[in-house]
C-alpha positions, 0 to 999 in steps of 0.5 A: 272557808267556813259558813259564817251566820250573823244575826242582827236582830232579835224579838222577844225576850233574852236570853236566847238560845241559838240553834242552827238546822237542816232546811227542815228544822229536824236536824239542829245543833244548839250554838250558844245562849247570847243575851242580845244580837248582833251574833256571828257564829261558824256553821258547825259541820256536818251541816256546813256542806248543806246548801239551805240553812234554817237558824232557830231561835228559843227566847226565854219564854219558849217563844221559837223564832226560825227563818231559813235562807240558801248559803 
């Protein structure tokens, strides 16, 4: 089954460009630009086999807003 992420909130301003990364934030996959959340998305692999997930977040004025979590 595939990792399912889902954001709920978002500050700053949109749009947004979504990322989802290694537990350091130095392997990222760029996932879609979204104007406001909620968002789902699959993990895309090879990073759906990683145990901790970090989802990154640029807002439009470059701002970065990242938080990490076990899947």
């Amino acid at each position: 089954m595939a990792v399912q992420v889902t954001i709920n909130s978002l500050t700053g301003t949109s749009p947004y460009d979504v990322y989802i990364c290694d537990n350091m934030l130095s392997n990222c996959v760029y996932i879609s630009t979204i104007s406001s959340p909620p968002y789902v998305f699959d993990v895309p692999a090879p990073l759906d086999a990683q145990s901790e997930l970090c989802v990154k977040v640029v807002d439009s004025n470059g701002c970065i807003i990242s938080q990490c979590g076990s899947v």
